[in-house]
C-alpha positions as CSV (number, residue, x, y, z in Angstrom):
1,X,22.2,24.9,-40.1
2,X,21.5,22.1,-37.6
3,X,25.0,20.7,-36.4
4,X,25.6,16.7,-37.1
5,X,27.1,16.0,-33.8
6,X,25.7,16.6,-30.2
7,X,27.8,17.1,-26.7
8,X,25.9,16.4,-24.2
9,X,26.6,16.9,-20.2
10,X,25.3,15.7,-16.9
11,X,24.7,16.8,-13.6
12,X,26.7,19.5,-13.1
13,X,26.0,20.6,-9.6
14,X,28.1,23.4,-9.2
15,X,31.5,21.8,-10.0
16,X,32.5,25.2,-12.1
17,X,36.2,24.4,-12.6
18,X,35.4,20.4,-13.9
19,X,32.8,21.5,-16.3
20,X,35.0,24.3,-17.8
21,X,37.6,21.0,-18.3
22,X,35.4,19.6,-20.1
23,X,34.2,22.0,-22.3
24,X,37.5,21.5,-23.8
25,X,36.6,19.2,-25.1
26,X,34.0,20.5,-27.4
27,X,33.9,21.9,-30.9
28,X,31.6,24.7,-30.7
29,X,31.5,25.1,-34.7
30,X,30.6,21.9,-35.2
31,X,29.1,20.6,-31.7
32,X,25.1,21.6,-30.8
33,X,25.7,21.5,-26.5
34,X,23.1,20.2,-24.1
35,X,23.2,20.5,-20.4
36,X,21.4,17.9,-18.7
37,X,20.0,20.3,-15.6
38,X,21.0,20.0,-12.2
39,X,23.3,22.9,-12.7
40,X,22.8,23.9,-8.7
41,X,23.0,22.6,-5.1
42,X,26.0,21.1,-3.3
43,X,28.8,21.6,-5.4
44,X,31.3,25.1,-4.5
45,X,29.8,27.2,-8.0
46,X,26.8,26.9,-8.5
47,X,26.2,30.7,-9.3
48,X,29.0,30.6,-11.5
49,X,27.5,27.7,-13.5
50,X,24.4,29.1,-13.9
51,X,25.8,32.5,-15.3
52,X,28.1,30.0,-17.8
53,X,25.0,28.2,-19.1
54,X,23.5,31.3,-19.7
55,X,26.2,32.6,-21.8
56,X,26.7,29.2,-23.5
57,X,23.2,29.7,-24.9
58,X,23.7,33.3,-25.9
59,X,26.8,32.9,-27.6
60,X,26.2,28.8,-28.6
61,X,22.4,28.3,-28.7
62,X,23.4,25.7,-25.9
63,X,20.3,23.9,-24.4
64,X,19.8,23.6,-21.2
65,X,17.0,21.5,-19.7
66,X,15.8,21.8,-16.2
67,X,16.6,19.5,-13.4
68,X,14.5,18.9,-10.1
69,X,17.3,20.8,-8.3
70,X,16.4,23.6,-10.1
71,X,12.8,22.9,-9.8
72,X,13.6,22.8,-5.9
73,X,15.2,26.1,-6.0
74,X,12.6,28.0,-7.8
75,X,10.0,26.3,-5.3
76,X,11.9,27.8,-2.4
77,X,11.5,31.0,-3.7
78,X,7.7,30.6,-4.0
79,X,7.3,29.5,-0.3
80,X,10.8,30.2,1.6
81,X,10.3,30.0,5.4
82,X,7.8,26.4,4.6
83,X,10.4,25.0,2.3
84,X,13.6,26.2,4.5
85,X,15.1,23.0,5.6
86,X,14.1,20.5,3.0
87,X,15.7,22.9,0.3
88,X,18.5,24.1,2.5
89,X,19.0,19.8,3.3
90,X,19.4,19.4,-0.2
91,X,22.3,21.4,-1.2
92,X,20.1,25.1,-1.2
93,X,22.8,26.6,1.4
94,X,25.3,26.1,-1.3
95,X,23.6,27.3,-4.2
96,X,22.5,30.3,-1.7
97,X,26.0,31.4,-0.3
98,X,27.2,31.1,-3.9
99,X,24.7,33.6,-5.5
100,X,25.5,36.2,-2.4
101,X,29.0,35.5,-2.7
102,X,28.8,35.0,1.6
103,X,27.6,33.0,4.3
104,X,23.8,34.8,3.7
105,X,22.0,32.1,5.3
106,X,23.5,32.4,8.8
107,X,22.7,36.2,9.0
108,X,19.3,36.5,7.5
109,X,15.9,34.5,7.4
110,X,14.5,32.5,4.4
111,X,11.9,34.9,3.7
112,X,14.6,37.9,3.5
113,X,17.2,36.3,1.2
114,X,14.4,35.2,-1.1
115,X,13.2,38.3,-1.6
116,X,16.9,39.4,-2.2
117,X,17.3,36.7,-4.5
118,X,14.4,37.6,-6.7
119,X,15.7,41.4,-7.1
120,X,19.3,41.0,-7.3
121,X,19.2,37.3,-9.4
122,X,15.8,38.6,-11.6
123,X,17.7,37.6,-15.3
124,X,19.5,34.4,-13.7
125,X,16.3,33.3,-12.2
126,X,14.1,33.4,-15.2
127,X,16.6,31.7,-16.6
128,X,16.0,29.0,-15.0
129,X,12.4,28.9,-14.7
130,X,12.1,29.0,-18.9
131,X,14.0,25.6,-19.1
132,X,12.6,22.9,-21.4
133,X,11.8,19.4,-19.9
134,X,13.5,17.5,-22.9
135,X,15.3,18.1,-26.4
136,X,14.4,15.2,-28.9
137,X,16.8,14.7,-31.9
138,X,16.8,12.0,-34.2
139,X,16.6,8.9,-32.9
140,X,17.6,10.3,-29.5
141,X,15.6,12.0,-26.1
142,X,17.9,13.5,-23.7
143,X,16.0,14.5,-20.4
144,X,17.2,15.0,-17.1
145,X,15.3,12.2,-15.3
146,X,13.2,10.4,-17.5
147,X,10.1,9.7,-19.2
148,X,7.0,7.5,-18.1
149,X,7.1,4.5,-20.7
150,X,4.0,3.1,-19.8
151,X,2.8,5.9,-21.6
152,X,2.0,5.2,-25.5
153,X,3.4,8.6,-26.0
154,X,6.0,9.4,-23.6
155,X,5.5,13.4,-24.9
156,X,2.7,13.0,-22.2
157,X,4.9,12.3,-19.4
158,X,4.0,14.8,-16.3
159,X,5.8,17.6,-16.0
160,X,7.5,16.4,-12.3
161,X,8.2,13.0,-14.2
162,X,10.6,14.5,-16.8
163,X,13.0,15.6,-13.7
164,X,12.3,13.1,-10.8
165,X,11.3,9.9,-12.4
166,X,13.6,7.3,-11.4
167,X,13.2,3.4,-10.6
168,X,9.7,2.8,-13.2
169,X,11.9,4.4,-15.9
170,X,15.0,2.8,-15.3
171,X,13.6,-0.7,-15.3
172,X,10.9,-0.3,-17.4
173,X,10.5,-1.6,-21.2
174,X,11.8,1.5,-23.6
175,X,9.1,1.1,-26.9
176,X,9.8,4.8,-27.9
177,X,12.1,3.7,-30.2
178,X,14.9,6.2,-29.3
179,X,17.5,6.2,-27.1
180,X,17.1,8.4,-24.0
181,X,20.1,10.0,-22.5
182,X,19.1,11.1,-19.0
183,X,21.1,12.4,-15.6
184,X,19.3,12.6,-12.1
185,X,20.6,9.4,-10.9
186,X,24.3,9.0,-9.8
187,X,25.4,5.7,-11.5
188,X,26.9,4.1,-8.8
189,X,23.3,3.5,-7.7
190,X,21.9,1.9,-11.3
191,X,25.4,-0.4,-11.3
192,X,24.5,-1.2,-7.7
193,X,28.5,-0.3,-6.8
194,X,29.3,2.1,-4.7
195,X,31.6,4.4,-6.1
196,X,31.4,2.9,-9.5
197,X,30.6,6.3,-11.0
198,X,31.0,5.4,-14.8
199,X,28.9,5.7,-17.0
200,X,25.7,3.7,-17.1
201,X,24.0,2.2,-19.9
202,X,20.8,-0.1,-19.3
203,X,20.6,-4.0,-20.4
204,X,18.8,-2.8,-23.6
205,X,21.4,-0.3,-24.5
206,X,18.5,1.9,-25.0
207,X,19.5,4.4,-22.2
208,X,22.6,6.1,-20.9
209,X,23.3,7.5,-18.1
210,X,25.4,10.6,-17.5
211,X,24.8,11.6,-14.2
212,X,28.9,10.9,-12.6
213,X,28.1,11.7,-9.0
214,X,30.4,14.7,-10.0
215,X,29.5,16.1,-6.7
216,X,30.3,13.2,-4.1
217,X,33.6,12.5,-5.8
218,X,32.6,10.8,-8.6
219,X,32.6,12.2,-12.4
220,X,31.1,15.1,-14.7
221,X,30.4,12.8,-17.5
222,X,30.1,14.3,-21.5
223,X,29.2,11.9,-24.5
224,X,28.9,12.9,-28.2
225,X,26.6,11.2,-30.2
226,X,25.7,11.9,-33.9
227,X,23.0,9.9,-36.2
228,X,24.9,6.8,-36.2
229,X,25.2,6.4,-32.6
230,X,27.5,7.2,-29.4
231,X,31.3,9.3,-31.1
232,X,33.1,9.2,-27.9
233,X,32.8,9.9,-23.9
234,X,34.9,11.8,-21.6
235,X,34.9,12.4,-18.0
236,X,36.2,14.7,-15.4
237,X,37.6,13.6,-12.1
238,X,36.2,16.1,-10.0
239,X,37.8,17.2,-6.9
240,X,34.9,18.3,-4.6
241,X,33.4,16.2,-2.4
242,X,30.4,17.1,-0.4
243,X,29.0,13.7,1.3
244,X,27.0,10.4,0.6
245,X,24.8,10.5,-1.5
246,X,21.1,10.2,-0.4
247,X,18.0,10.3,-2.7
């Protein structure tokens, strides 16, 4: 039976010990759970959040859609030594160390740990590349990015779109008639604050952002919403820090 009320989550980016806060703060009996991708890169855990997501949808049927950090991470592994430093740049040395459990990246080449990776991280991995790009449910889209809405169907958004999209959708005129409830962006940027990481919702109060900038000190944002609209929000201070942010 399809449950009336949905938890939804943003960015996570390895901040383990926040998101386990928060999950207090769902009712798994009565809750569906969606994880807004970005569940690698930066943060201290990421190895350990991706093994939690796994079990939440085992034991939960949680969804978990895929963010362009994933995306970057499952590039990698296709082309390792030619996508080294922009990968490693973007938080990749984190999500790395954490799968190994050590400093990896300072003893062995790219092309070496990839191959490591792909034996040792096989079930975590496919994981990851079998995420969907958006859950529609009701009168509400949550994605991790976006969706092109100068498309008349914005099913047909491209695939890169649904996890990197940022300034056209954010500005642009919503005519899907839903509301979309997207991550990707660190809200200090749409409220044009610097770290004003609450959460962001546009002039049209037709999309919500949940992405907290958990990772540079900001928030790990959650919002329940059933049929009738938003239930509640709650947030998670989170304690790691790991720079500026930088698109």
């Amino acid at each position: 039976m399809q449950k009336e009320t949905i938890f939804t989550i943003g960015d996570i980016h390895g901040c383990y010990n926040e998101l386990n806060e928060l999950l207090n703060q769902w009712n798994p009996e009565k809750e569906q759970i969606i994880l807004l991708g970005d569940l690698v890169d930066r943060g201290p855990q990421p190895y350990d959040v991706v093994h939690k997501a796994i079990q939440l949808q085992k034991d939960h049927g949680a969804i978990v859609l895929l963010g362009n950090h994933e995306r970057m991470l499952l590039d990698w592994l296709d082309q390792p030594e030619l996508k080294k430093d922009y990968y490693y740049g973007q938080g990749g040395y984190e999500t790395i160390n954490s799968f190994f459990g050590s400093d990896i990246t300072n003893h062995k080449d790219a092309d070496e740990i990839a191959q490591l990776m792909k034996i040792q991280f096989k079930t975590g991995l496919e994981f990851l590349e079998t995420r969907p790009l958006y859950y529609e449910w009701e009168d509400f889209i949550f994605v991790h990015a976006g969706v092109n809405l100068d498309l008349e169907d914005w099913k047909n958004t491209i695939e890169r779109e649904f996890y990197w999209i940022r300034d056209e959708f954010h500005l642009g005129n919503n005519n899907t008639n839903k509301t979309i409830i997207f991550g990707h962006t660190p809200t200090s940027i749409l409220h044009k604050t610097e770290n004003k990481f609450d959460i962001w919702t546009s002039p049209c109060n037709t999309k919500i952002c949940l992405d907290g900038g958990a990772v540079y000190g900001g928030y790990l944002h959650g919002m329940k919403v059933n049929k009738e609209g938003i239930v509640s929000t709650h947030s998670v201070l989170c304690k790691s820090r790991t720079g500026k942010y930088e698109v």
